[in-house]
NUKOL-955240 format. One record per residue: residue number from 0; x, y, z of N, C-alpha, C in turn. Coordinates in Angstrom, 2 decimals, padded with zeros to 5 digits. Layout:
nr, n.xx, n.yy, n.zz, ca.xx, ca.yy, ca.zz, c.xx, c.yy, c.zz
NUM, X, Y, Z, X, Y, Z, X, Y, Z $
...
# end
This chain:
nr, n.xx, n.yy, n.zz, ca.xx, ca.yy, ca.zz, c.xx, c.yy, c.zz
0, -029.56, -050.12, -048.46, -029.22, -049.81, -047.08, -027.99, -048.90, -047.06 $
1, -027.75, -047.66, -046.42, -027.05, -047.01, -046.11, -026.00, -047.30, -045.28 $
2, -024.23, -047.68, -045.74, -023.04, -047.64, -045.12, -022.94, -046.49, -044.23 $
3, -023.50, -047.11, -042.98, -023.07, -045.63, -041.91, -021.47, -045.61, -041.50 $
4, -020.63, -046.52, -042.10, -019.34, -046.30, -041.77, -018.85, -044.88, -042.83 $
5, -019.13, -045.47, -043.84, -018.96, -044.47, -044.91, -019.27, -042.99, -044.97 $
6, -020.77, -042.97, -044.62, -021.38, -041.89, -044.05, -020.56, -041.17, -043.02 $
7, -019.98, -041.60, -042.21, -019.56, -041.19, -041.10, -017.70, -040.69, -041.50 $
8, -017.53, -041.40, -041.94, -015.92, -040.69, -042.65, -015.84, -039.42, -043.70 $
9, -017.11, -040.03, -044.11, -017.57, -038.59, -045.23, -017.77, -037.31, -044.22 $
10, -018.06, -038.14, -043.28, -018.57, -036.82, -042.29, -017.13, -035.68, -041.50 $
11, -016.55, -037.04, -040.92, -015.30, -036.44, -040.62, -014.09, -036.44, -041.47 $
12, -013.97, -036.26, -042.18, -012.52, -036.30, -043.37, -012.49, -034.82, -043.69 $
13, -013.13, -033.78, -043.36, -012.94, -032.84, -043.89, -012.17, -032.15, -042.21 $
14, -012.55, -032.65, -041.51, -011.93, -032.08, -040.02, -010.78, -032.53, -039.46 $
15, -010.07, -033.47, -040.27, -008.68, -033.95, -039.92, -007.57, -033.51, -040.75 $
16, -006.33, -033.38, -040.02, -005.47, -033.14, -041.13, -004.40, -034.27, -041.32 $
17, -004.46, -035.62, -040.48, -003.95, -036.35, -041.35, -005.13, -037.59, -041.88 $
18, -004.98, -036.87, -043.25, -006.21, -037.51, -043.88, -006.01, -039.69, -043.54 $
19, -004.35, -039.63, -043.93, -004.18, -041.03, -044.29, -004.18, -041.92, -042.96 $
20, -004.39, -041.21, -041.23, -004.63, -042.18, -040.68, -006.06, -042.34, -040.14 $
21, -006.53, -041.54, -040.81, -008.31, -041.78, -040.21, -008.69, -043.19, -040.92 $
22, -009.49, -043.72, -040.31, -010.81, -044.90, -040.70, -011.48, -045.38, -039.72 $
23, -012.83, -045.60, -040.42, -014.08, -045.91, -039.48, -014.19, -047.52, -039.74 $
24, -014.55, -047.62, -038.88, -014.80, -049.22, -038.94, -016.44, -049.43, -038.13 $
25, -016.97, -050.75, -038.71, -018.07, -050.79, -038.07, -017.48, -052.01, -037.68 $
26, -017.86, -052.20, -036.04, -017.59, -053.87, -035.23, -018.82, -053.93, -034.87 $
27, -018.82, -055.34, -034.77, -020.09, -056.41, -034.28, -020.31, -055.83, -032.81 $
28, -021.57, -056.16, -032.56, -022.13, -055.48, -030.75, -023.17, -056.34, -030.42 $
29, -022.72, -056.75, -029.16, -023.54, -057.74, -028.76, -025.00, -057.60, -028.33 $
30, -025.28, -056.30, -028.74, -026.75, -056.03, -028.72, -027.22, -055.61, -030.30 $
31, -027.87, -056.79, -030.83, -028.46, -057.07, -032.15, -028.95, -055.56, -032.86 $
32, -029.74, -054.83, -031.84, -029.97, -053.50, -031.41, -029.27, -052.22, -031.87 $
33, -027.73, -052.68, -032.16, -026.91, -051.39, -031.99, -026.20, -051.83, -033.23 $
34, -025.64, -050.44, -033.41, -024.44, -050.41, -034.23, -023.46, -049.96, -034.21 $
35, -022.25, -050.26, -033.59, -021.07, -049.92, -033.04, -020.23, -049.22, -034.48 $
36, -019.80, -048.09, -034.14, -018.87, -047.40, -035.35, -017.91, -047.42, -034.54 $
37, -016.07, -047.49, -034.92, -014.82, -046.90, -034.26, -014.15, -045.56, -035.25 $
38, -014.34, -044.62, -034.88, -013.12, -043.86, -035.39, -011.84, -043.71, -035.16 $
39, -010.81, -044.13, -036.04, -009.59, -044.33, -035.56, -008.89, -043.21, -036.54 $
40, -008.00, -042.55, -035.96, -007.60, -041.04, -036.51, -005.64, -041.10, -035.18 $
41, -005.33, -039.79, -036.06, -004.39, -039.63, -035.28, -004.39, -038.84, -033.77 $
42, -003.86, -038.58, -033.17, -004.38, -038.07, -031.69, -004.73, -036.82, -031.54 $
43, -003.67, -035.66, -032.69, -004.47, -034.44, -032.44, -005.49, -034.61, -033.57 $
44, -005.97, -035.37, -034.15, -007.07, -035.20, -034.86, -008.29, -036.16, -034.06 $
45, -008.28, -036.83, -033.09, -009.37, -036.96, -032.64, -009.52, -036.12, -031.01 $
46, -008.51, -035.11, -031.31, -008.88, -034.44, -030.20, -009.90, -033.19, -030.99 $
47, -009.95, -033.16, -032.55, -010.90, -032.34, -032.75, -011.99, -032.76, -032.85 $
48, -011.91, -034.23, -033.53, -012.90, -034.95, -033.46, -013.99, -034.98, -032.23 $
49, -013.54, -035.03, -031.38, -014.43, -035.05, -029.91, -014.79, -033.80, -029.54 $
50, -013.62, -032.41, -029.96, -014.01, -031.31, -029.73, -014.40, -030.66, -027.67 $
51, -014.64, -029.30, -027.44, -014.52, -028.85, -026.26, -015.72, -030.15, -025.53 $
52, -015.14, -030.07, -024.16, -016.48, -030.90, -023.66, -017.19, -031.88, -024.25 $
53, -016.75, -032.24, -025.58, -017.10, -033.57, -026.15, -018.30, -033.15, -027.02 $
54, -018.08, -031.61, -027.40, -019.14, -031.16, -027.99, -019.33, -031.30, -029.88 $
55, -017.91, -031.54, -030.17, -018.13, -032.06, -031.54, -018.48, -033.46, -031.73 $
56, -018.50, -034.40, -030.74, -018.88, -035.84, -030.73, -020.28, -035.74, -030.55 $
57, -020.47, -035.24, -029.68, -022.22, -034.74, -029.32, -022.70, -034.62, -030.57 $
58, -022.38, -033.74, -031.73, -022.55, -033.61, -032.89, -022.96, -034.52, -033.86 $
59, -021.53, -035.60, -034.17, -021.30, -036.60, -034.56, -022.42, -037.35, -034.29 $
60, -022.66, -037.56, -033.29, -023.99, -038.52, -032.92, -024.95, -038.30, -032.97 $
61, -024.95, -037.04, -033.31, -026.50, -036.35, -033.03, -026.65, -036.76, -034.52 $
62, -025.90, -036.50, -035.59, -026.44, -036.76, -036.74, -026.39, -038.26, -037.35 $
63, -025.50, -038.98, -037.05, -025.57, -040.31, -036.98, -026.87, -041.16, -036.72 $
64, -027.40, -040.86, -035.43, -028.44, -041.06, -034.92, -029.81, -040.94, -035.89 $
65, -029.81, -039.56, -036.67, -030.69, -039.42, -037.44, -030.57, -040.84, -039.21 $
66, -028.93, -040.68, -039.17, -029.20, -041.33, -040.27, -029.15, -043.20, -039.93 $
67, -029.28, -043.37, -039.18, -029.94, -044.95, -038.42, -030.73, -045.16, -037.99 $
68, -031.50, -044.21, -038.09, -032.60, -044.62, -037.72, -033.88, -045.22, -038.32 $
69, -033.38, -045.40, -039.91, -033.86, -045.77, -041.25, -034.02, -047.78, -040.72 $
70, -032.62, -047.40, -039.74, -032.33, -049.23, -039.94, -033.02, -049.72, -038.28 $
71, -033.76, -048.75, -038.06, -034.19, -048.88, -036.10, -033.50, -049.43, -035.63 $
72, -032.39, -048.82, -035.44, -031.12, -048.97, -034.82, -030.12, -048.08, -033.83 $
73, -029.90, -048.49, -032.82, -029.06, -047.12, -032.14, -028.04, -047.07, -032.46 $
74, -027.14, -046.12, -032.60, -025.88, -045.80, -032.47, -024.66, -045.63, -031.80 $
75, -023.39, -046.28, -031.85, -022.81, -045.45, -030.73, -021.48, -045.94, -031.52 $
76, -020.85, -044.43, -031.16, -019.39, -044.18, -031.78, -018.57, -044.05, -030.66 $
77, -017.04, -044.72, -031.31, -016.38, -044.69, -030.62, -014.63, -043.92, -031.27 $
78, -014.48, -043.02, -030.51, -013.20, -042.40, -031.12, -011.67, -043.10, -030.17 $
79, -011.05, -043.68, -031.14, -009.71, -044.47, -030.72, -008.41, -043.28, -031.48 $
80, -007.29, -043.10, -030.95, -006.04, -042.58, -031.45, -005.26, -043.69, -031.58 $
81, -004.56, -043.34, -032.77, -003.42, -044.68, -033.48, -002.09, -043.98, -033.14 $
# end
């Protein structure tokens, strides 16, 4: 089974520049259904993270989506600043 937390830091670690406060976390969701990711990053780095209009998150999910779907599972990310 594929760590979509992992997956997903692999994904964004190359788009932050402070590498040492990013991490993804996967939390429990009360719909059996889903799989809750958090990205937690510093503030101007999840302002790239989310990108214009929320168009690099759009992204993010768009490919996420593809790789969960192995586990018929939805997705949904969430970007937090530390």
């Amino acid at each position: 089974m594929v760590e979509l937390d992992k997956v997903l830091y692999n994904l964004v670690l190359p788009m932050v520049d402070d590498v040492n406060s990013l991490d993804v976390r996967q939390m429990p969701s009360l719909n059996e259904n889903e799989i809750v990711l958090y990205v937690y990053a510093a503030n101007e780095d999840i302002a790239k993270l989310v990108g214009r209009q929320g168009s690099m998150a759009v992204a993010l999910r768009s490919m996420m989506s593809v790789a969960s779907h192995a586990q018929k599972k939805r997705i949904s990310i969430k970007f937090e600043s530390i």
